[in-house]
N, CA, C and O of each residue as an XYZ file, in Angstrom:
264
protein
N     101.781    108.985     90.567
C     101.263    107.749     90.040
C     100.549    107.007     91.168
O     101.060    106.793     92.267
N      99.132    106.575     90.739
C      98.539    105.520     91.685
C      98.694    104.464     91.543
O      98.706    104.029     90.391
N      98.896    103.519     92.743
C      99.100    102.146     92.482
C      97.581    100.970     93.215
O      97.833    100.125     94.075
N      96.798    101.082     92.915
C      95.697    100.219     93.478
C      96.222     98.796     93.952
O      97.295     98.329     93.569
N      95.419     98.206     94.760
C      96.189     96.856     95.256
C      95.132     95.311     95.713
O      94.756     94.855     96.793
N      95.009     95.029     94.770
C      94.063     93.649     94.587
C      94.280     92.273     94.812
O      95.210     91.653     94.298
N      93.363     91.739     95.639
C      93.714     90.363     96.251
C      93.891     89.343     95.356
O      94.925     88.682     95.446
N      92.946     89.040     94.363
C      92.987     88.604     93.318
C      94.015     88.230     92.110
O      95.228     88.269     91.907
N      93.154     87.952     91.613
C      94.650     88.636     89.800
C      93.377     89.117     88.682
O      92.155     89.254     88.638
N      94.552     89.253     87.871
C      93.502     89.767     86.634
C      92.263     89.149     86.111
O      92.080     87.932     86.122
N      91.311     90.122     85.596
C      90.158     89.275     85.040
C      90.149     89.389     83.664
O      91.132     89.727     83.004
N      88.850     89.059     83.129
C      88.426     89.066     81.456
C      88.040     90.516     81.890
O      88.157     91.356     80.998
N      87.647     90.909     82.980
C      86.405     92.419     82.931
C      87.516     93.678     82.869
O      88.737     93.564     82.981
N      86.846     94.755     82.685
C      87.787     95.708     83.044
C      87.338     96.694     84.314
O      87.990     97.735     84.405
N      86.512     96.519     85.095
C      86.294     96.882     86.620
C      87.470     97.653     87.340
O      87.435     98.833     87.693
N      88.515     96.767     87.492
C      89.903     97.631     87.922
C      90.302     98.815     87.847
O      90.773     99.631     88.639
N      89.905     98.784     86.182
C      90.905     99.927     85.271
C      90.125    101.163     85.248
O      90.539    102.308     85.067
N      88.605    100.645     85.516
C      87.544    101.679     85.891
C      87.648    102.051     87.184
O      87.357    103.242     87.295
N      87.896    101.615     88.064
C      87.905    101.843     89.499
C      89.290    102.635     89.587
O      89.207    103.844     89.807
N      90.433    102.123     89.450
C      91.532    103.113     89.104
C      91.646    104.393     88.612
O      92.247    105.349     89.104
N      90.901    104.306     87.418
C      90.931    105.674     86.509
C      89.734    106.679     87.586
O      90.121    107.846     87.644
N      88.641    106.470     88.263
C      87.907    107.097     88.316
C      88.416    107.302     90.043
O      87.675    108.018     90.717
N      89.740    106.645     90.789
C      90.555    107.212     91.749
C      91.159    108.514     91.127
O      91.077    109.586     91.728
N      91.752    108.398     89.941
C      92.789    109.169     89.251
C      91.773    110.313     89.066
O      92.353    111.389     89.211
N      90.833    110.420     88.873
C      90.115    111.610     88.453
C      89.987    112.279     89.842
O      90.349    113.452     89.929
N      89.555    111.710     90.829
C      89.432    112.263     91.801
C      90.269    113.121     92.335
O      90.030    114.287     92.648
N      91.398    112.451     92.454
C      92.673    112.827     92.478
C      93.600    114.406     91.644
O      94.357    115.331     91.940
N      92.918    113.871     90.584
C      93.393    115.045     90.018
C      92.288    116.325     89.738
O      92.365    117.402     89.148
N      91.129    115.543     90.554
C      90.249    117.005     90.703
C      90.348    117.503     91.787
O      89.998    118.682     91.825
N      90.832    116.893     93.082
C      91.167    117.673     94.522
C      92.927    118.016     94.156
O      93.341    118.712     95.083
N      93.782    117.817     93.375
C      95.012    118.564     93.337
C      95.357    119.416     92.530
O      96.326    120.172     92.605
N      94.300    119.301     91.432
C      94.974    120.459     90.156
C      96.097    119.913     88.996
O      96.614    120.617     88.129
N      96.339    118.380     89.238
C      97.375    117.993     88.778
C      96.468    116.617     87.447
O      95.371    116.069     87.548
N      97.542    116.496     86.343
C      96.827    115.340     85.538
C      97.400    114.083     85.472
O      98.602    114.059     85.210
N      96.860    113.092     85.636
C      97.846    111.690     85.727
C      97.681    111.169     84.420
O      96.693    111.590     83.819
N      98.662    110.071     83.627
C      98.740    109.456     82.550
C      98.395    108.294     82.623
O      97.834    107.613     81.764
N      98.782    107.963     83.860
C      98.422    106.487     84.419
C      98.937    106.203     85.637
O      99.609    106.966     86.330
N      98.511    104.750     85.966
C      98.594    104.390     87.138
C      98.409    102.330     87.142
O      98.069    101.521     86.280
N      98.782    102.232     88.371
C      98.714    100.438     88.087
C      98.513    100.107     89.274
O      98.800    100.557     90.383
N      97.773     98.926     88.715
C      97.184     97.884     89.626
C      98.015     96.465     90.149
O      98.713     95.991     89.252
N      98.035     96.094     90.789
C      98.966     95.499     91.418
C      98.212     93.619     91.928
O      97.390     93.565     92.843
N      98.598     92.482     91.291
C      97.591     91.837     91.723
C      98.380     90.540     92.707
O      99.000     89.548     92.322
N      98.080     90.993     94.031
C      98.629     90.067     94.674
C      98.562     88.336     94.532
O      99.637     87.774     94.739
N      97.808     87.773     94.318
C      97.617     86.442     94.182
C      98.569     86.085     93.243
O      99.130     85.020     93.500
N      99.038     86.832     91.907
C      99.677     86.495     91.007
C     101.364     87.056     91.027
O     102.365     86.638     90.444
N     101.170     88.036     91.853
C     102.488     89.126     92.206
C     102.751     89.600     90.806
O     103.905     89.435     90.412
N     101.847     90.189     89.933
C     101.857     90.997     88.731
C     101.333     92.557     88.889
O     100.428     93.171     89.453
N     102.097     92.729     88.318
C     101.751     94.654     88.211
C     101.285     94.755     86.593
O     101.872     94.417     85.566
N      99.793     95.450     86.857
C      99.313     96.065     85.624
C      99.638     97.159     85.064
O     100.840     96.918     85.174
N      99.626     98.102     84.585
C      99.706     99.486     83.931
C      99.001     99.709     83.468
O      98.751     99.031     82.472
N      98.083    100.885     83.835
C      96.810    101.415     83.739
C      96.878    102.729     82.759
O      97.115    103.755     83.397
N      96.742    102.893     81.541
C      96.601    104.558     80.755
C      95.484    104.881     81.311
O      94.735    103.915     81.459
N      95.118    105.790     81.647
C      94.186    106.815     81.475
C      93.900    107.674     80.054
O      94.129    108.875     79.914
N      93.451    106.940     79.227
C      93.021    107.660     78.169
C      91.788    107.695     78.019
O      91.139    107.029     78.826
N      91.121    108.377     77.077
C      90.137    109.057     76.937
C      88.693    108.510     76.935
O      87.675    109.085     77.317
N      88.891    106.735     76.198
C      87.814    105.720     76.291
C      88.128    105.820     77.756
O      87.676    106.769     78.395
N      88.829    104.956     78.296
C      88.557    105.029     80.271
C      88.090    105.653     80.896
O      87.447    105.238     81.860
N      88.242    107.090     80.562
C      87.606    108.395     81.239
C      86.313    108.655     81.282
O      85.540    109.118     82.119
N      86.211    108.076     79.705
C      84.726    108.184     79.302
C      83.546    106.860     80.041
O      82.377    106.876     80.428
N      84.386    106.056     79.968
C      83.820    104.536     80.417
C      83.110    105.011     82.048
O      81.987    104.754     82.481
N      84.568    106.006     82.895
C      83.909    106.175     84.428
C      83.087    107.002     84.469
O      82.117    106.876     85.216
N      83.330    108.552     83.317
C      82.079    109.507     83.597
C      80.560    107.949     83.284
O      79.879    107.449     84.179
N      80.523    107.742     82.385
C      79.582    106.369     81.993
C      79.175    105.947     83.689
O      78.191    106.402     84.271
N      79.969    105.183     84.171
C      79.234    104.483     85.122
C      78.889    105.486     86.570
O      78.212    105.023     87.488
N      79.310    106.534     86.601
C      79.588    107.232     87.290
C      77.641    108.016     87.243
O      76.892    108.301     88.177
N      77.467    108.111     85.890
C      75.995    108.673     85.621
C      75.073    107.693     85.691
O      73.883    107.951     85.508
């Protein structure tokens, strides 16, 4: 599981969850392994997000990624 770590706190955007998921891909394209999720962590607020990796997300980073 990845845990990303942000100065901030949460927004209206979803930037994070894109930036997260498209760690997670990386990740699981240099190990061979698949993640479900992962969370973001937002210091200013001391809240932990939980990030799915499902299939819109995936799609959202191949998206910005092209």
């Amino acid at each position: 599981m990845i845990t990303e770590f942000k100065k901030g706190h949460l927004g209206e955007h979803s930037s994070d969850q894109v930036q997260l998921c498209a760690l997670a891909l990386c990740f699981e394209e240099m190990k061979g392994v698949s993640l479900g999720s992962g969370y973001i962590y937002y210091h200013r607020t001391r809240r932990r997000l939980t990030v799915e990796y499902t299939s819109e997300l995936r799609r959202q980073v191949v998206e910005a990624v092209a």
